[in-house]
KEBAFI-190229 format. One record per residue (C-alpha): residue number from 1; residue in three letters; chain; x, y, z. Coordinates in Angstrom, 3 decimals, padded with zeros to 6 digits. Layout:
! residues N
{atom NUM "ALA" "A" {X Y Z}},
...
***
This chain:
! residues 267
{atom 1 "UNK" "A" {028.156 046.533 165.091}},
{atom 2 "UNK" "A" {027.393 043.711 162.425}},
{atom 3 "UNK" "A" {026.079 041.995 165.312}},
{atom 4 "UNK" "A" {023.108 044.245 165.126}},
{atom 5 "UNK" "A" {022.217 044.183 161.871}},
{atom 6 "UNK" "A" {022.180 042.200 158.646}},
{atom 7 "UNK" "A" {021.257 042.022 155.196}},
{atom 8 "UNK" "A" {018.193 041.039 153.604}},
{atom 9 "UNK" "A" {019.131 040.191 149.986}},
{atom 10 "UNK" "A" {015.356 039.851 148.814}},
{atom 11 "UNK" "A" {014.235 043.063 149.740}},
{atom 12 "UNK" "A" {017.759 044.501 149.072}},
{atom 13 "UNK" "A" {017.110 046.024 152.802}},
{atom 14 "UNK" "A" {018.841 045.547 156.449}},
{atom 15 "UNK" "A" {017.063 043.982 159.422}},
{atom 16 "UNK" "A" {017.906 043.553 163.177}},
{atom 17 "UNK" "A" {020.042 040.022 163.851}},
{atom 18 "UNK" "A" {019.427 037.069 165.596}},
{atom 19 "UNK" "A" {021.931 038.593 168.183}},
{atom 20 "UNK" "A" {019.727 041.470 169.081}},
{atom 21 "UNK" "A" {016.565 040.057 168.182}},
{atom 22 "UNK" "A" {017.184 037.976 171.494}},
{atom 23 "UNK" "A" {016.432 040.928 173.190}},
{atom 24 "UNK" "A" {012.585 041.761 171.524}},
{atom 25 "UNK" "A" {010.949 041.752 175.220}},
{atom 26 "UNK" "A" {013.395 044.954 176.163}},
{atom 27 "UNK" "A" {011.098 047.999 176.114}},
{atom 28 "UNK" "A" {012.268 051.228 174.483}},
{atom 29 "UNK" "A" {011.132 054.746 174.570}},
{atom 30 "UNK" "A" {009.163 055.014 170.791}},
{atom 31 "UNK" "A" {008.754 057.951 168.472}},
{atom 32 "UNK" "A" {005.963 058.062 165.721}},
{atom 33 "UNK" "A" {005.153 060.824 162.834}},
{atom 34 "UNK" "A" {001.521 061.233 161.774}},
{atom 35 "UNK" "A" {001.520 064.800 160.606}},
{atom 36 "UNK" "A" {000.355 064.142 156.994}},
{atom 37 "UNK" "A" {-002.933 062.281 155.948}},
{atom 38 "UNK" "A" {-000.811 059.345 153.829}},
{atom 39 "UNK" "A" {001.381 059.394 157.315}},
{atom 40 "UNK" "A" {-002.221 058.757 159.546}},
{atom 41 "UNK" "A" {-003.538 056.265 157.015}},
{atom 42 "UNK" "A" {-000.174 053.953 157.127}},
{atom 43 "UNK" "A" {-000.546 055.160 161.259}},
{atom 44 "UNK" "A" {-004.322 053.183 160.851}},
{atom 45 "UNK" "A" {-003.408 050.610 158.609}},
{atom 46 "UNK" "A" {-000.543 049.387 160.861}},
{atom 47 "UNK" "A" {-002.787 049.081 163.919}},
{atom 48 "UNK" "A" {-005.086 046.744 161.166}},
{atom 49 "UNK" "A" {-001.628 044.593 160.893}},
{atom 50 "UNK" "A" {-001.184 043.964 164.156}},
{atom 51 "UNK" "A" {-004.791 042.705 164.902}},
{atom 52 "UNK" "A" {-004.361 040.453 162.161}},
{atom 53 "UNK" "A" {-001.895 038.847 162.978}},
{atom 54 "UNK" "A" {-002.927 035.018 164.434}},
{atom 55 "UNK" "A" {-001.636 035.587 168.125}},
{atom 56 "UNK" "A" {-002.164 039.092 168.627}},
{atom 57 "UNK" "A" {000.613 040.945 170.798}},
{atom 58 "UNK" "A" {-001.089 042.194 173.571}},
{atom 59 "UNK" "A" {001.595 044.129 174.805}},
{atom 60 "UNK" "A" {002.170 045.979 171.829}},
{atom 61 "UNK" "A" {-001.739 046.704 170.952}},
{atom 62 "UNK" "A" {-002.054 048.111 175.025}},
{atom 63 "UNK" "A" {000.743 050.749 174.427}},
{atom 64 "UNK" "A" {-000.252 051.566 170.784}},
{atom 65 "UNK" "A" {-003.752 052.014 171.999}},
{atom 66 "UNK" "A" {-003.297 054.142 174.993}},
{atom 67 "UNK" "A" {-000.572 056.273 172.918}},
{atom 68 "UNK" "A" {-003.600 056.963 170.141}},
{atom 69 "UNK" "A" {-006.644 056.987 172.467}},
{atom 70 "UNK" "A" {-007.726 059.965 171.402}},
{atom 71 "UNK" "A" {-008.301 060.604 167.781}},
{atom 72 "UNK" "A" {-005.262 062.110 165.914}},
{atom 73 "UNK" "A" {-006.424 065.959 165.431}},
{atom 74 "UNK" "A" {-003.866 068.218 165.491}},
{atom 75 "UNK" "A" {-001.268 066.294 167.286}},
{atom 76 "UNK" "A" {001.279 064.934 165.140}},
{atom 77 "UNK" "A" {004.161 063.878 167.331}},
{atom 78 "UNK" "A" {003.333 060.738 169.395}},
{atom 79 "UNK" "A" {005.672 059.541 172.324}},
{atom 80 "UNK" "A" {005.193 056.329 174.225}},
{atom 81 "UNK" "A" {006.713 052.379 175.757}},
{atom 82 "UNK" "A" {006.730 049.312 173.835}},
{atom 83 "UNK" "A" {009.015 046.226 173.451}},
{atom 84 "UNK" "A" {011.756 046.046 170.638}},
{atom 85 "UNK" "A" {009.307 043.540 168.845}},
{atom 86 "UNK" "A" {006.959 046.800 168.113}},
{atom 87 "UNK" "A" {010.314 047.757 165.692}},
{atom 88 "UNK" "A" {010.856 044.466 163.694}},
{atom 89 "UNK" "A" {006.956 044.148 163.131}},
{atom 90 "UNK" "A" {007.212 047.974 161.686}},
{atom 91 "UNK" "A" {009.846 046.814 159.444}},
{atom 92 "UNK" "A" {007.796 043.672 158.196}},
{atom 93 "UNK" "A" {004.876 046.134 157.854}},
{atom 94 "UNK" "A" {006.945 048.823 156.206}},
{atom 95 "UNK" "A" {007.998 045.840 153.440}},
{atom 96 "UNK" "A" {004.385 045.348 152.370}},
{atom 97 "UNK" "A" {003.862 048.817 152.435}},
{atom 98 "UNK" "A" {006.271 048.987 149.666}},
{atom 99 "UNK" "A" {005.291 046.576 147.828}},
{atom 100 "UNK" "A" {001.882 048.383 147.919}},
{atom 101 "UNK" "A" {003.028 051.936 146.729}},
{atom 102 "UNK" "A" {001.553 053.177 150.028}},
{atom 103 "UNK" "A" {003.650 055.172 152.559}},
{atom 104 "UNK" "A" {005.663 053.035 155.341}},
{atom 105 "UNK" "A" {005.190 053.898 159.054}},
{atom 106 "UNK" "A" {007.862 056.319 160.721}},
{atom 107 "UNK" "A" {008.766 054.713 163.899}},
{atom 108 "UNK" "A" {011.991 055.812 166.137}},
{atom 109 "UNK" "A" {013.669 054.423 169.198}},
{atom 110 "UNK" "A" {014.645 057.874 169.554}},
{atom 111 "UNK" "A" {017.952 059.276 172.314}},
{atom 112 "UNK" "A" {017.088 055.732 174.279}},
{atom 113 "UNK" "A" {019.874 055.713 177.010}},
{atom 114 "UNK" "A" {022.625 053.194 176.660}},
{atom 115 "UNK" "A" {023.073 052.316 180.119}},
{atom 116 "UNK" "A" {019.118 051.044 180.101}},
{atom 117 "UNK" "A" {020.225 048.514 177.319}},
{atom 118 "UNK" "A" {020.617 044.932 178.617}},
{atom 119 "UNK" "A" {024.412 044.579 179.212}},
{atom 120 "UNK" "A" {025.228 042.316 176.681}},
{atom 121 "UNK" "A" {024.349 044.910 174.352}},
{atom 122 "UNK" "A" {025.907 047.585 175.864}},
{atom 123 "UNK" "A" {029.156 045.498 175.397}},
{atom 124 "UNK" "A" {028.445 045.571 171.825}},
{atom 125 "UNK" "A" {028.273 049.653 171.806}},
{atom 126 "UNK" "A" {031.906 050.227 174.670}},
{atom 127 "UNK" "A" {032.421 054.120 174.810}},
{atom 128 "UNK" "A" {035.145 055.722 171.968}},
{atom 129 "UNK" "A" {038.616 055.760 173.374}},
{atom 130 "UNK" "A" {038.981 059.620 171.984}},
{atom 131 "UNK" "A" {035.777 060.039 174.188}},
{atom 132 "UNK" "A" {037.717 058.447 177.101}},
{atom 133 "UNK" "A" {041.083 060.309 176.172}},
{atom 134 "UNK" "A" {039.467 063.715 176.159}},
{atom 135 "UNK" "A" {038.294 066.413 178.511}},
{atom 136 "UNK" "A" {037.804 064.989 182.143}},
{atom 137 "UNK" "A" {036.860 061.439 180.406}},
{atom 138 "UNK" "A" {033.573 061.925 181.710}},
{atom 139 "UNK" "A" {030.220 060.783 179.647}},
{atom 140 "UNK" "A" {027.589 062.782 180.475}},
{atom 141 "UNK" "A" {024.817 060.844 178.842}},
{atom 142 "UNK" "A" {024.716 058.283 175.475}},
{atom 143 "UNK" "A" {021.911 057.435 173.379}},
{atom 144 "UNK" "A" {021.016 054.929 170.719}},
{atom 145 "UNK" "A" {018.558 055.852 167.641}},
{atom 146 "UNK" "A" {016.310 053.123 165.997}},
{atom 147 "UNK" "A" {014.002 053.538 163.541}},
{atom 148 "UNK" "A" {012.535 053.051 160.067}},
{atom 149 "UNK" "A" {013.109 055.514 157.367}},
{atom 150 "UNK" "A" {012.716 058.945 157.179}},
{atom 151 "UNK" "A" {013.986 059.743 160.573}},
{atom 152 "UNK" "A" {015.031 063.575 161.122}},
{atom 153 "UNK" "A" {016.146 065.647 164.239}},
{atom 154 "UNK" "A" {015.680 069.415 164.148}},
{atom 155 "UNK" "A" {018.178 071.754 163.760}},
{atom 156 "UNK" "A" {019.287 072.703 167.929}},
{atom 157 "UNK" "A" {022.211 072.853 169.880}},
{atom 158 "UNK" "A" {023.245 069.956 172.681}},
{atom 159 "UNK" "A" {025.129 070.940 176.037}},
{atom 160 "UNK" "A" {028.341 069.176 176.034}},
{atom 161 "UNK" "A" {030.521 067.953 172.847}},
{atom 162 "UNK" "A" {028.994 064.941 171.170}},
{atom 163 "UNK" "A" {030.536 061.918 169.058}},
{atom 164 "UNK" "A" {027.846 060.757 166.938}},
{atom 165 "UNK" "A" {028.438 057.052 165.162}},
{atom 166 "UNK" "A" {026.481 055.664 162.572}},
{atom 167 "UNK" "A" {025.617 052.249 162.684}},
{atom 168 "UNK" "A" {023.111 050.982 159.910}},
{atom 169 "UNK" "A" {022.177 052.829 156.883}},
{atom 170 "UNK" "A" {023.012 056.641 156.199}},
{atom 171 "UNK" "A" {022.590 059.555 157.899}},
{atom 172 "UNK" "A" {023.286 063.182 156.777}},
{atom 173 "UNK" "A" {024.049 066.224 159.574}},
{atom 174 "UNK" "A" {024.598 069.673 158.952}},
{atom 175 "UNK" "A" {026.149 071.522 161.001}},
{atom 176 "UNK" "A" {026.719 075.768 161.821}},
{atom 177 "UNK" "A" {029.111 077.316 163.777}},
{atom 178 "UNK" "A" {027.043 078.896 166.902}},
{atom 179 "UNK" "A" {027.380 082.579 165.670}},
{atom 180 "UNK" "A" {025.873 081.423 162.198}},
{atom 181 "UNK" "A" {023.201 079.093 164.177}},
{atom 182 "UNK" "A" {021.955 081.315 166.620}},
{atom 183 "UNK" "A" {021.012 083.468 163.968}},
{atom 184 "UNK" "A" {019.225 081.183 161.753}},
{atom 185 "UNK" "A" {017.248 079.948 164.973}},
{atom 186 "UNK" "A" {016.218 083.414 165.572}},
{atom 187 "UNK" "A" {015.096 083.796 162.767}},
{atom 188 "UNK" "A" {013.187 081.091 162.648}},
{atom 189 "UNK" "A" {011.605 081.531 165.726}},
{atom 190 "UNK" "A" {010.423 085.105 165.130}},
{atom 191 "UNK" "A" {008.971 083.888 161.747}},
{atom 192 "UNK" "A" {006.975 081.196 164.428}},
{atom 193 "UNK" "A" {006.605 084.651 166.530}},
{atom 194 "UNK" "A" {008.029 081.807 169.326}},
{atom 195 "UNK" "A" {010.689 081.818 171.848}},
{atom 196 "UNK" "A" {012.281 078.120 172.118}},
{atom 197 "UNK" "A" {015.198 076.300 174.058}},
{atom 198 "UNK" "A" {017.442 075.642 171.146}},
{atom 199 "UNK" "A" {019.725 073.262 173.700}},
{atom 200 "UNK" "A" {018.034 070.160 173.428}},
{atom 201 "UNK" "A" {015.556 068.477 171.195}},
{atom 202 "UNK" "A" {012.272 069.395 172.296}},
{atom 203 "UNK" "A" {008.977 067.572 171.817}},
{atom 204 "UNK" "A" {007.582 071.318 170.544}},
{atom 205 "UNK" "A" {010.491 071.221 167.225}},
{atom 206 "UNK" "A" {009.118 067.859 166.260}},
{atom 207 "UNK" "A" {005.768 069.053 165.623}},
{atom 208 "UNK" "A" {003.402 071.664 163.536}},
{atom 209 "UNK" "A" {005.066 074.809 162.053}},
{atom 210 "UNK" "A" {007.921 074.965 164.432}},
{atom 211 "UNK" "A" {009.350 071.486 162.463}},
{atom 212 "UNK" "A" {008.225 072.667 159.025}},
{atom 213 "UNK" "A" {009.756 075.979 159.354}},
{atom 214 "UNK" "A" {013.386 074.706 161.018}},
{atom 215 "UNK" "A" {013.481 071.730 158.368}},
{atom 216 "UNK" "A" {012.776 074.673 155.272}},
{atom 217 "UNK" "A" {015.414 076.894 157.215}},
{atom 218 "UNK" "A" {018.227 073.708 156.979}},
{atom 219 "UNK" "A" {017.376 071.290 154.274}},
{atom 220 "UNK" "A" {014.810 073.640 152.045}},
{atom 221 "UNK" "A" {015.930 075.495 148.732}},
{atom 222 "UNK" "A" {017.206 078.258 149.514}},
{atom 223 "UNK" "A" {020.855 079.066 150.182}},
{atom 224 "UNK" "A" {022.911 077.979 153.500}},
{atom 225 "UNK" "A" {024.813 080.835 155.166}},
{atom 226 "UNK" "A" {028.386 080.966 155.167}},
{atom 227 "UNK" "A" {029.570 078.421 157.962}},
{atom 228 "UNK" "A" {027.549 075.670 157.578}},
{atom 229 "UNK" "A" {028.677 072.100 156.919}},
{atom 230 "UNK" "A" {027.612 069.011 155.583}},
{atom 231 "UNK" "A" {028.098 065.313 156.768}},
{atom 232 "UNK" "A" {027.412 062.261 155.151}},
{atom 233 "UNK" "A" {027.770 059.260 157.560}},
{atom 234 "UNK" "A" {027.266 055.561 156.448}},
{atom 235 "UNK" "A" {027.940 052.726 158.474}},
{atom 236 "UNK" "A" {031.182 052.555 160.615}},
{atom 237 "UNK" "A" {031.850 057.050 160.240}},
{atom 238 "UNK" "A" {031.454 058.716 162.934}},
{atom 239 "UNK" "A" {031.146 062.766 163.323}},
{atom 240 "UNK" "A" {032.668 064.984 166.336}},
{atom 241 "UNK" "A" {030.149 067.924 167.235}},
{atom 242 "UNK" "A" {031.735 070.444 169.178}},
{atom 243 "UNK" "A" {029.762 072.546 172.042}},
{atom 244 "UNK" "A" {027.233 075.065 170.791}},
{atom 245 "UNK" "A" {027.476 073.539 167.386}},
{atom 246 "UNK" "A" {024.056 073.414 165.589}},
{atom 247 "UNK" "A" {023.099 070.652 164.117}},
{atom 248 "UNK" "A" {019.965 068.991 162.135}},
{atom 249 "UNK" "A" {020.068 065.241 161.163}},
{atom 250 "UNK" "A" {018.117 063.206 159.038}},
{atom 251 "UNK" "A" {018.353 059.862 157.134}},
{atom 252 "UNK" "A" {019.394 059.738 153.582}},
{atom 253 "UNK" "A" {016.322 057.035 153.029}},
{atom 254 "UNK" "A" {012.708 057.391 152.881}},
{atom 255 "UNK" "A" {011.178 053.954 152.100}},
{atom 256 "UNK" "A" {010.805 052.572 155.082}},
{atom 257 "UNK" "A" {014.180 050.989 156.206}},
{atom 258 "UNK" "A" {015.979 050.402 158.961}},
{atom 259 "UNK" "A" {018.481 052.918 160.239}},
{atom 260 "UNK" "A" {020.574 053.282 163.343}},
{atom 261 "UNK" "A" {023.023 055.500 165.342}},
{atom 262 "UNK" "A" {024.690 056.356 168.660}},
{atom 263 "UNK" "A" {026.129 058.649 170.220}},
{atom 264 "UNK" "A" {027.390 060.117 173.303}},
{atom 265 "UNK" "A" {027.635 063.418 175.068}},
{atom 266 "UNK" "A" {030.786 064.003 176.887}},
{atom 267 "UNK" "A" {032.488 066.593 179.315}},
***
């Protein structure tokens, strides 16, 4: 996966290659975080970067416009199309955040199929031979994740085994047994006085109280319950997560970087 990624020795950081950067026009289903008032100023300030830029991207500024057309009230959790090249500017933006002390964007290619990649880069990501080996050999679905630090997935449950890989940066996941996750979700949920489909990641558990409560319940202070597991992935590990496993992930970082994964779901 090197030919993804590589280093940036001045800002100590890791950046999409040459390799991949040949693909910038390729557009990919974004994620973006606002939920905080530092989180809506860098949201602001980065739409300021772009316009200042001497050839502005047109393509870019459409889908970033139409995405935040209405002002950001209560809606925290954005969704919407743009070109790889939205990524690598959020990275250059995210370095002079930095620099400035002020909080770097939160932008995620987030469960972006594999088989919509261009297929020259889905040669560079060929399916596990375990995954192959196993079960009926049959991959129900694959994803790739791409996105500048923090990144974070709920805690929920997925409906066929998974193999997750990490591919740039780190990644933490912690997982429960279902017996010990169903009743943490409940929990949760009738704190949130909610019912929610714990199955798949949901657009409602990245948003409001339902994502403060579930990231308190997982990666707050209290104590874990008995059959719950923790996985720290850097670059190359990869993680098996059995059916009706819970699981929560999130990126080690928080400044800004780049981090990536994949995975796929298998029957």
């Amino acid at each position: 996966m090197n030919k993804w990624f590589e280093k940036q020795s001045l800002h100590n950081s890791t950046t999409l290659s040459v390799h991949i950067g040949q693909f910038q026009n390729t557009w990919f289903p974004y994620e973006i975080l606002a939920s905080s008032p530092r989180q809506k100023q860098s949201t602001a300030t980065f739409r300021r970067f772009l316009a200042s830029e001497e050839l502005e991207d047109e393509a870019i500024t459409r889908s970033w416009d139409a995405c935040f057309a209405d002002p950001i009230g209560s809606q925290s959790f954005f969704q919407f199309h743009a070109p790889l090249r939205l990524l690598i500017k959020a990275l250059a933006f995210n370095q002079v955040q930095a620099k400035e002390g002020q909080e770097p964007l939160e932008l995620y290619i987030a469960q972006s199929s594999l088989t919509d990649l261009p297929p020259a880069l889905q040669e560079d990501v060929p399916t596990p031979e375990l995954v192959q080996r196993v079960g009926k050999g049959d991959v129900y679905n694959s994803s790739v994740w791409l996105g500048t630090e923090p990144t974070y997935t709920p805690l929920h449950r997925d409906p066929n085994p998974n193999i997750f890989c990490q591919l740039c940066s780190n990644k933490v996941i912690r997982l429960m047994a279902p017996r010990v996750g169903d009743m943490l979700f409940s929990q949760v949920q009738r704190r949130i006085q909610k019912q929610g489909n714990s199955r798949i990641r949901t657009d409602e558990m990245m948003q409001g109280e339902e994502r403060e409560v579930l990231y308190d319940a997982v990666w707050g202070a209290g104590p874990l319950p008995t059959g719950t597991y923790e996985a720290d992935l850097g670059p190359g590990d990869a993680l098996f997560i059995p059916n009706g496993w819970w699981h929560s992930v999130k990126s080690k970082g928080t400044n800004g970087h780049l981090n990536g994964s994949v995975n796929w779901w298998f029957r």
